[in-house]
ZAFIDO-380333 format. One record per residue (C-alpha): residue in three letters; x, z, y. Coordinates in nm, 3 decimals. Layout:
! residues N
<atom type="Ala" X="X" Z="Z" Y="Y"/>
...
! end
This chain:
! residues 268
<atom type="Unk" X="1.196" Z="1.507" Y="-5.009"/>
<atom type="Unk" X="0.887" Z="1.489" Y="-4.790"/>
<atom type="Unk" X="0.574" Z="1.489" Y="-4.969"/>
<atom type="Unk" X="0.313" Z="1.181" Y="-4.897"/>
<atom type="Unk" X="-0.087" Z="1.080" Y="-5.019"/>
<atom type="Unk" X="0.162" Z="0.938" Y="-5.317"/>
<atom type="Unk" X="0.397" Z="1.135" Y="-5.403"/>
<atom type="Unk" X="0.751" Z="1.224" Y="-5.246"/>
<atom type="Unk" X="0.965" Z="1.029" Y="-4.998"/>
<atom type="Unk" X="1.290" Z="1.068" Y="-4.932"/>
<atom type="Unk" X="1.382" Z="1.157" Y="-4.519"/>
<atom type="Unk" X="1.551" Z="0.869" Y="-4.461"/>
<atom type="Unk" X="1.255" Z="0.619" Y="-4.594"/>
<atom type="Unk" X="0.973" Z="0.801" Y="-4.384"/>
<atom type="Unk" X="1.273" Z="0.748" Y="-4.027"/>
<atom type="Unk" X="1.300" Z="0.425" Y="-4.116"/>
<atom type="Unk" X="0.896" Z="0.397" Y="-4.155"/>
<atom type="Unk" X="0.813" Z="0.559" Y="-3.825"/>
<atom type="Unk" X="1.123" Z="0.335" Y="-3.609"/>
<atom type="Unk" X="0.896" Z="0.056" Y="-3.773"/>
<atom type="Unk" X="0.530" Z="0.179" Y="-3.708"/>
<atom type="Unk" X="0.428" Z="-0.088" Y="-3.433"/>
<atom type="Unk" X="0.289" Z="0.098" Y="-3.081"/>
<atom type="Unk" X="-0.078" Z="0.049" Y="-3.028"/>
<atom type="Unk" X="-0.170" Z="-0.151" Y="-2.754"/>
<atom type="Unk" X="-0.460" Z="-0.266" Y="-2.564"/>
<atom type="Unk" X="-0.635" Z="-0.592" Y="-2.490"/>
<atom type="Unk" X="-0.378" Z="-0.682" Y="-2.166"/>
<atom type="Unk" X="-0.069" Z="-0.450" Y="-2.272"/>
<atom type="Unk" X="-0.147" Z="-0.132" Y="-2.160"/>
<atom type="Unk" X="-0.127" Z="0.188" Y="-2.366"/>
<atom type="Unk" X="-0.449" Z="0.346" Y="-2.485"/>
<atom type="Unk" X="-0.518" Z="0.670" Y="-2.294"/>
<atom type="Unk" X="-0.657" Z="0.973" Y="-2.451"/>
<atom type="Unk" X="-0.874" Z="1.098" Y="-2.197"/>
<atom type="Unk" X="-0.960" Z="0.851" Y="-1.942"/>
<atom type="Unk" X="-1.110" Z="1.084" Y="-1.675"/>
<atom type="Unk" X="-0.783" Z="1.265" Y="-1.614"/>
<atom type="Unk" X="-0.669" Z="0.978" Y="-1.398"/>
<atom type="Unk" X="-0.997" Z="0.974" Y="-1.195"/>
<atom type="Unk" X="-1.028" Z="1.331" Y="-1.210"/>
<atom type="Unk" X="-0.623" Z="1.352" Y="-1.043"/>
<atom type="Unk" X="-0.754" Z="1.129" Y="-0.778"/>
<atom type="Unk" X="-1.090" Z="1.284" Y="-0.644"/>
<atom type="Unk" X="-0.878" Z="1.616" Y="-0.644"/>
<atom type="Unk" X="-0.582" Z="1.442" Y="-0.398"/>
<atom type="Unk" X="-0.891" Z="1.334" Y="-0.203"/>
<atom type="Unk" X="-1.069" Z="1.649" Y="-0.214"/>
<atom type="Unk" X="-0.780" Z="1.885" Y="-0.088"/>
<atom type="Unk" X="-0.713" Z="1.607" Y="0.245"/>
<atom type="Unk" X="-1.087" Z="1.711" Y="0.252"/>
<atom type="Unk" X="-1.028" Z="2.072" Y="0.298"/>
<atom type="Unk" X="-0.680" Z="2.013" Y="0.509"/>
<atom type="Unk" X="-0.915" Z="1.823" Y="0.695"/>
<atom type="Unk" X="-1.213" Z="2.057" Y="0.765"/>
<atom type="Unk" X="-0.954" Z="2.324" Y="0.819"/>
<atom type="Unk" X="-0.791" Z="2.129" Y="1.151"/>
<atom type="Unk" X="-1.090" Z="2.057" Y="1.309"/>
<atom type="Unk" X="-1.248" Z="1.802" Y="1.082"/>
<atom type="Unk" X="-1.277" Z="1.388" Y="1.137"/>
<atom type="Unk" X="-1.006" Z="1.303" Y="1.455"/>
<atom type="Unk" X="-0.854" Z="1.660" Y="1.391"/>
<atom type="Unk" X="-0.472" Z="1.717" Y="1.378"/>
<atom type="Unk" X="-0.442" Z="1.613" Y="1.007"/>
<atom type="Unk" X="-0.677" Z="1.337" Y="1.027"/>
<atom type="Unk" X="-0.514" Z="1.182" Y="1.308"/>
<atom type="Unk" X="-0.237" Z="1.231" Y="1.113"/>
<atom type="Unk" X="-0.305" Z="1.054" Y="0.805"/>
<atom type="Unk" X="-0.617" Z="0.846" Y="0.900"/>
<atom type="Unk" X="-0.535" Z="0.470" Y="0.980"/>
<atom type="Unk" X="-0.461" Z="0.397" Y="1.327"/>
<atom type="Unk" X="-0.281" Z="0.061" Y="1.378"/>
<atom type="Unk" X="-0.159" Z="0.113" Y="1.723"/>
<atom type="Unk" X="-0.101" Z="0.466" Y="1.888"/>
<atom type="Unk" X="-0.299" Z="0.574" Y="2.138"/>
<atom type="Unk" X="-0.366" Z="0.833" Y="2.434"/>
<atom type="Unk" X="-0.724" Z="0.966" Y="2.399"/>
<atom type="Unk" X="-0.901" Z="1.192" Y="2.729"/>
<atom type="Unk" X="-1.248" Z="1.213" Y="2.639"/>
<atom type="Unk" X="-1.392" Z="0.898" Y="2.563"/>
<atom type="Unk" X="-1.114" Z="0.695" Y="2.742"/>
<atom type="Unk" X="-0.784" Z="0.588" Y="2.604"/>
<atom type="Unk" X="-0.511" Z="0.573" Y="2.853"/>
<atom type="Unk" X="-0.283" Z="0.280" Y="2.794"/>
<atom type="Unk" X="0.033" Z="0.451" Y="2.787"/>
<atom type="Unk" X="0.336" Z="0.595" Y="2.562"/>
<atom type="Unk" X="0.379" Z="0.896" Y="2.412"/>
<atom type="Unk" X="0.625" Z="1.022" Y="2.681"/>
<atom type="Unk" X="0.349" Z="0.930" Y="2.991"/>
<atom type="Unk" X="0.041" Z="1.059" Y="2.757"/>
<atom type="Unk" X="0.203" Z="1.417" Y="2.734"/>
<atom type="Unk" X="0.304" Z="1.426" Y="3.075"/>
<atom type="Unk" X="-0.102" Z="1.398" Y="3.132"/>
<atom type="Unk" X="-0.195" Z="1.665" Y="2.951"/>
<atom type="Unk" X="-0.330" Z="1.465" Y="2.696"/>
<atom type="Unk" X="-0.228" Z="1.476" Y="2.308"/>
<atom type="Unk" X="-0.034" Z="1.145" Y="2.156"/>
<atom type="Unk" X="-0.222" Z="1.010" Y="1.849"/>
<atom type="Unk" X="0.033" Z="0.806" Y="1.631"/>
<atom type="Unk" X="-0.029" Z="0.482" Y="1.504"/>
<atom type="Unk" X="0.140" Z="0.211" Y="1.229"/>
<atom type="Unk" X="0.308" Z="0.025" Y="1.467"/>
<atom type="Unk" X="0.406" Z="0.349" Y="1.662"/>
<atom type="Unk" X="0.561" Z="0.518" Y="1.367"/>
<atom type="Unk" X="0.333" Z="0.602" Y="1.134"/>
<atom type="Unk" X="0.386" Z="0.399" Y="0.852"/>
<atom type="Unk" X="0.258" Z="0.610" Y="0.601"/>
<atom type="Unk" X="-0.093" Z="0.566" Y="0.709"/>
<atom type="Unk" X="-0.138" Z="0.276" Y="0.504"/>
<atom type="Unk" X="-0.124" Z="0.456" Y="0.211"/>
<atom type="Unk" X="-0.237" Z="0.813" Y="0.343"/>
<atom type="Unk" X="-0.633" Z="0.732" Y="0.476"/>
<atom type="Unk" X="-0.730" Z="0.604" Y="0.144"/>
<atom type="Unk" X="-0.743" Z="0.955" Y="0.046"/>
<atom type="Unk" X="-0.903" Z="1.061" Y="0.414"/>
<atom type="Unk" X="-1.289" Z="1.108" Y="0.467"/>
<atom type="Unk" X="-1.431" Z="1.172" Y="0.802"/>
<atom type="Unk" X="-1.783" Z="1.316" Y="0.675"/>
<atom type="Unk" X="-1.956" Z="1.490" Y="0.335"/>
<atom type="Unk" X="-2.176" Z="1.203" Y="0.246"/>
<atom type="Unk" X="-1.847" Z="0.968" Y="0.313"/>
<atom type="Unk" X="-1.613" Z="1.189" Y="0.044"/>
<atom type="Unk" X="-1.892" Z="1.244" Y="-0.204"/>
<atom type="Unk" X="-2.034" Z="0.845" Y="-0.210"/>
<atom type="Unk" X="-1.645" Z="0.749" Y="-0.264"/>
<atom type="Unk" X="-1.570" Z="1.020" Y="-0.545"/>
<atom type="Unk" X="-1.881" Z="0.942" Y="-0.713"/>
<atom type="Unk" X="-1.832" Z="0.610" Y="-0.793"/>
<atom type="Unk" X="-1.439" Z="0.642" Y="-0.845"/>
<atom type="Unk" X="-1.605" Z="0.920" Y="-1.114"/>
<atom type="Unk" X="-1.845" Z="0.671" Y="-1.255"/>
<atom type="Unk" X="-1.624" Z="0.355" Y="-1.246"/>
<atom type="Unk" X="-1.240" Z="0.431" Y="-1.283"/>
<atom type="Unk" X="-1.261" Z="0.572" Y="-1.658"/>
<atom type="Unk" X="-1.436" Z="0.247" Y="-1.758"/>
<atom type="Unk" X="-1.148" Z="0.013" Y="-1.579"/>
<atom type="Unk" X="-0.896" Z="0.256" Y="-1.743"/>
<atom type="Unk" X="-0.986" Z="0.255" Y="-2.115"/>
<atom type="Unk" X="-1.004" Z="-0.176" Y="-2.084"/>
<atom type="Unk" X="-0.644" Z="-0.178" Y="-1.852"/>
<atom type="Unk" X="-0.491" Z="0.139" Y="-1.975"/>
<atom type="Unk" X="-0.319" Z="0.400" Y="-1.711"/>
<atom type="Unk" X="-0.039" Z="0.274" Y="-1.531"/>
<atom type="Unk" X="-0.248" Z="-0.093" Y="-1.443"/>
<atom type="Unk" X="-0.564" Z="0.103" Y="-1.353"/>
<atom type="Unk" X="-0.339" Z="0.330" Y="-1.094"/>
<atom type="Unk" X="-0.223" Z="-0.085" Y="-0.978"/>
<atom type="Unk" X="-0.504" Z="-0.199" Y="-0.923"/>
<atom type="Unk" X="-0.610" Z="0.114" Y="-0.726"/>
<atom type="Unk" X="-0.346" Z="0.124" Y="-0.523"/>
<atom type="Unk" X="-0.274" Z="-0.251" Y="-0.448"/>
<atom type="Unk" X="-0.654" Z="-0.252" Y="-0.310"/>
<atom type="Unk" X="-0.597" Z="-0.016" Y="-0.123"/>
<atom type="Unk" X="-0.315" Z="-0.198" Y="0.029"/>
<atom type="Unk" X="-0.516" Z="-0.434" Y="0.058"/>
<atom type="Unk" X="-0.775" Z="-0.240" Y="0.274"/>
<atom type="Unk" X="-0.545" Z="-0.104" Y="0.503"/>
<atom type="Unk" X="-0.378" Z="-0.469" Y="0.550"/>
<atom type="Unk" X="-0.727" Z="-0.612" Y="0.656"/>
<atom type="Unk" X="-0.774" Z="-0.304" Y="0.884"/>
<atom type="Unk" X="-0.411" Z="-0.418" Y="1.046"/>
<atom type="Unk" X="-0.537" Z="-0.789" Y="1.070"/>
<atom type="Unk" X="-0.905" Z="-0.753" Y="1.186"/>
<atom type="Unk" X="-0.959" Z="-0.435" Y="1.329"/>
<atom type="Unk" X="-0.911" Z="-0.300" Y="1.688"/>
<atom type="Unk" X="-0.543" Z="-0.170" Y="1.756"/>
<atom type="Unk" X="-0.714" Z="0.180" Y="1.859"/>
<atom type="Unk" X="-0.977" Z="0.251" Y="1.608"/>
<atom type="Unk" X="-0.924" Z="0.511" Y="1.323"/>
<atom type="Unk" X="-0.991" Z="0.406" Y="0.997"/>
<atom type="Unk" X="-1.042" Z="0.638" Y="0.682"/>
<atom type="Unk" X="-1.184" Z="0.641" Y="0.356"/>
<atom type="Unk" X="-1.121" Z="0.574" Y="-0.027"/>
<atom type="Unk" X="-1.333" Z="0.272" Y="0.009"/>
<atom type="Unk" X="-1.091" Z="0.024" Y="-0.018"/>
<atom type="Unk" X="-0.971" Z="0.113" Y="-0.311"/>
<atom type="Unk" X="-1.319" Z="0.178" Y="-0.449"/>
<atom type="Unk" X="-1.425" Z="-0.228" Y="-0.364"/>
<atom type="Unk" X="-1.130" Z="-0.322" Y="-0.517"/>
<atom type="Unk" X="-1.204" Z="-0.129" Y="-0.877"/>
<atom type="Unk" X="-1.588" Z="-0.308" Y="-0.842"/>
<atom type="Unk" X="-1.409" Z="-0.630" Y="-0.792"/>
<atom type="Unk" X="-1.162" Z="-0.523" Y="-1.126"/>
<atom type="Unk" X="-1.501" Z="-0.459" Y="-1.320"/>
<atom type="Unk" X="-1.628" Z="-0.746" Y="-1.236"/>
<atom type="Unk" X="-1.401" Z="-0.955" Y="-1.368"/>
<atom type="Unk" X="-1.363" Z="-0.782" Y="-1.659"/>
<atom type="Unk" X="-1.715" Z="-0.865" Y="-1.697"/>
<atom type="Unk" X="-1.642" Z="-1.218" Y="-1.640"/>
<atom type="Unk" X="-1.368" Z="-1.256" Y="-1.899"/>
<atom type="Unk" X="-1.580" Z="-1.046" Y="-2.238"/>
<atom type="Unk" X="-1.854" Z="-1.238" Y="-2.113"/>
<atom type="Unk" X="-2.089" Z="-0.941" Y="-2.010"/>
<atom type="Unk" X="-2.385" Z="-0.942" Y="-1.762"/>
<atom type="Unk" X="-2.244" Z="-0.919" Y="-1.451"/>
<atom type="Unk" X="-2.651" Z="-0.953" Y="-1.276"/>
<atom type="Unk" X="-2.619" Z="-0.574" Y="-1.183"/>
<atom type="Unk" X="-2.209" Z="-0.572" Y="-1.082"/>
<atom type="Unk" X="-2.312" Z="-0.855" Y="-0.846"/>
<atom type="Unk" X="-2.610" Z="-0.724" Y="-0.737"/>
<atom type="Unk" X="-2.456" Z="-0.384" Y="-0.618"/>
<atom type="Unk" X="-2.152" Z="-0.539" Y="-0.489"/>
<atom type="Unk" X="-2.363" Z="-0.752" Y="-0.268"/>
<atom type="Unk" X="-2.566" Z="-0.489" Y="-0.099"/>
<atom type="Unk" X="-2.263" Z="-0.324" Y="-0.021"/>
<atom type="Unk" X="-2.087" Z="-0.593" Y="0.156"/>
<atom type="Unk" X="-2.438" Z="-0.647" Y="0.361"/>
<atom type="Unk" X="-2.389" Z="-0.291" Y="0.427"/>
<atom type="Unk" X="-2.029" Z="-0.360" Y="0.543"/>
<atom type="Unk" X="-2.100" Z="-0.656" Y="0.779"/>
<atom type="Unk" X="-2.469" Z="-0.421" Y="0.899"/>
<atom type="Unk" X="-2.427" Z="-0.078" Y="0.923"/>
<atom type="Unk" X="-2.241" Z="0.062" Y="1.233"/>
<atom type="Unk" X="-1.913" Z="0.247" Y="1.163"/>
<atom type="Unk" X="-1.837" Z="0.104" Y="0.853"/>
<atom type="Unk" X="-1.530" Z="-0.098" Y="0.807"/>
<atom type="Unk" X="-1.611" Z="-0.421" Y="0.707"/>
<atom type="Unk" X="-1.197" Z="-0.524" Y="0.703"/>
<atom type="Unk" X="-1.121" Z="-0.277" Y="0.482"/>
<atom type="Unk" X="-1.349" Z="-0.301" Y="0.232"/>
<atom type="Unk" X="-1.347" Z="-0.711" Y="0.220"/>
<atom type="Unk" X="-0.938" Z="-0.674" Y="0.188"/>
<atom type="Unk" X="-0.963" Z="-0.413" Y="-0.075"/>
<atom type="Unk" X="-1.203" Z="-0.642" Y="-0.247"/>
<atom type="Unk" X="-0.974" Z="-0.922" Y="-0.256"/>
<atom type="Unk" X="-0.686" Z="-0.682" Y="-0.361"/>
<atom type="Unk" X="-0.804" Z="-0.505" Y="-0.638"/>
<atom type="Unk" X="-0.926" Z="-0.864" Y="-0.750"/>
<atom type="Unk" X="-0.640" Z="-1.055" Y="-0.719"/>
<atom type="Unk" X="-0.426" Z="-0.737" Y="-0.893"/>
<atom type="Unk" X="-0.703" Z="-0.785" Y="-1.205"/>
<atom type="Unk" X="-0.672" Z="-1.133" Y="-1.198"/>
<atom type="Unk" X="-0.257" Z="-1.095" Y="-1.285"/>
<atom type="Unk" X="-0.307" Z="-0.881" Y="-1.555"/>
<atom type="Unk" X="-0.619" Z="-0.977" Y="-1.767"/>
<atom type="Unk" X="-0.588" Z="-1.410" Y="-1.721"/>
<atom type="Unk" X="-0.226" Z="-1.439" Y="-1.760"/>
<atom type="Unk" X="-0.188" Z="-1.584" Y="-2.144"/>
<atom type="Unk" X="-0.004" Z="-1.344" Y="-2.373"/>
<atom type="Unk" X="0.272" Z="-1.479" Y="-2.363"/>
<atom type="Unk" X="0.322" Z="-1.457" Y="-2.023"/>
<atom type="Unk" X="0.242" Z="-1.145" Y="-2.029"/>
<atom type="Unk" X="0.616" Z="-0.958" Y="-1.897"/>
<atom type="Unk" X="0.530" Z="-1.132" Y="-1.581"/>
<atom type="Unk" X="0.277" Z="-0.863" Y="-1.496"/>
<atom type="Unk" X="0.431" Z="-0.627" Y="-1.295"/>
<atom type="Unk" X="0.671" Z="-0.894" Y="-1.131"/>
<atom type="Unk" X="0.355" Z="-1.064" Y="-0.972"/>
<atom type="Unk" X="0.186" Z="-0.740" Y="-0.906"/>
<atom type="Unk" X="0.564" Z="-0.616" Y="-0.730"/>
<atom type="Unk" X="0.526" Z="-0.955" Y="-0.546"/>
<atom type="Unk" X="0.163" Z="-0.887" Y="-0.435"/>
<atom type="Unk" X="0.256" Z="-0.526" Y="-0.330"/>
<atom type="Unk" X="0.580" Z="-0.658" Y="-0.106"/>
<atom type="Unk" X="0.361" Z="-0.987" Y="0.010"/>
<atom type="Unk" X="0.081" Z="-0.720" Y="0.127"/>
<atom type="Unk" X="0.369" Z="-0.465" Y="0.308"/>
<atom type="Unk" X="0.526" Z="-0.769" Y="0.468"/>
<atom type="Unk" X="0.168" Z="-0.900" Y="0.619"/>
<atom type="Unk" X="0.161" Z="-0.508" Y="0.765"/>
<atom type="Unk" X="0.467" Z="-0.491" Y="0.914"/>
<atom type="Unk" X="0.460" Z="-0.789" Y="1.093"/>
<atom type="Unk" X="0.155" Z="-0.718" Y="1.248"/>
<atom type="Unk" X="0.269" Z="-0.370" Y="1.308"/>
<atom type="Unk" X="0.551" Z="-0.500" Y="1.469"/>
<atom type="Unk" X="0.302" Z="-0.764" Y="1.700"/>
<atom type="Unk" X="0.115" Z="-0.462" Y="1.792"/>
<atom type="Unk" X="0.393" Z="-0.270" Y="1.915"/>
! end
């Protein structure tokens, strides 16, 4: 017998009672999550080590910058020219080939949202992934905080491939980090909170964006609309529509890959 606040039960009631004992869940289906930093915490300590990789092979347009930092075409740099050839003809220069996207480096999409070029760029990004992820991640729960994340910063690095010049490098969590403000936002929207200071930074920073030199404008407007549109699948779709979450998200994810690829394969 197993003893309870009443008395004894016998094994097989308190199986039975604990293959019935419902899971918790939150608002939109996610589980609850015991610490909610951890996730944020994992994150800034991904970005933090590409940091030190970075520093350690010559810093911003080093070898592992180059080699994770968003490029969409490949390029042939000799001072502050680039030399319109190949890989084969840039060697045969002297010169060092700098891979792009659309010259086989695919995994740049994903790889500069973890790459920062300066101190002030790393330490703005982590700062606010510190102060806003465990917020988003307590209301969405784990796995559709780490969505959202990620599918804006797709997102970025699509609007980068769309808008941006075929030889500029392009690095930075940002993308990802506009598309958690837009998540916030709209979680703002739907409890019906006051979204007066949400909007208000969020619209200084895309003056900043479209203003300040060297800031990437196209990958902070598509990370923006990413994260947004991810947030919009999972917190307005009625509960009983609710299985279609990660479909739609799997959709968005593909839809966003495809957009790359074809313009990788324009710019090649």
């Amino acid at each position: 017998m197993v003893p309870g606040s009443v008395g004894f039960q016998c094994p097989e009631c308190v199986a039975v009672g604990r293959q019935r004992t419902r899971r918790v869940r939150l608002a939109y289906g996610g589980e609850p999550v015991a610490n909610p930093r951890v996730t944020s915490t994992t994150l800034i300590g991904i970005n933090a080590a590409v940091w030190v990789a970075v520093l350690l092979t010559g810093g911003a347009f080093g070898a592992v910058y180059n080699l994770l930092a968003l490029l969409p075409q490949g390029m042939c740099p000799v001072g502050d020219r680039i030399l319109l050839v190949g890989p084969t003809a840039c060697a045969a220069s002297g010169s060092d080939w700098v891979a792009g996207v659309a010259t086989g480096a695919p995994w740049q999409i994903l790889t500069s949202g973890f790459v920062h070029s300066a101190v002030w760029h790393i330490g703005f990004n982590m700062l606010v992934l510190w102060m806003l992820g465990p917020a988003i991640e307590q209301v969405l729960g784990r796995s559709r905080y780490l969505a959202v994340y990620f599918v804006a910063l797709l997102g970025g690095s699509a609007g980068v491939m769309l808008f941006s010049s075929g030889y500029s490098s392009t690095a930075g969590a940002s993308g990802a980090i506009y598309g958690l403000i837009g998540a916030l936002l709209l979680i703002a929207i739907k409890h019906k909170g006051d979204v007066r200071g949400i909007l208000f930074w969020l619209g200084l920073n895309i003056v900043l964006s479209f203003t300040w030199a060297g800031i990437s404008w196209q990958g902070h407007i598509g990370g923006l609309i990413g994260g947004a549109a991810a947030t919009t699948i999972i917190i307005y779709l009625p509960r009983e529509r609710r299985s279609l979450q990660w479909p739609l998200i799997g959709l968005m994810t593909a839809s966003i890959v495809a957009v790359i690829v074809v313009r990788a394969l324009q710019l090649a």
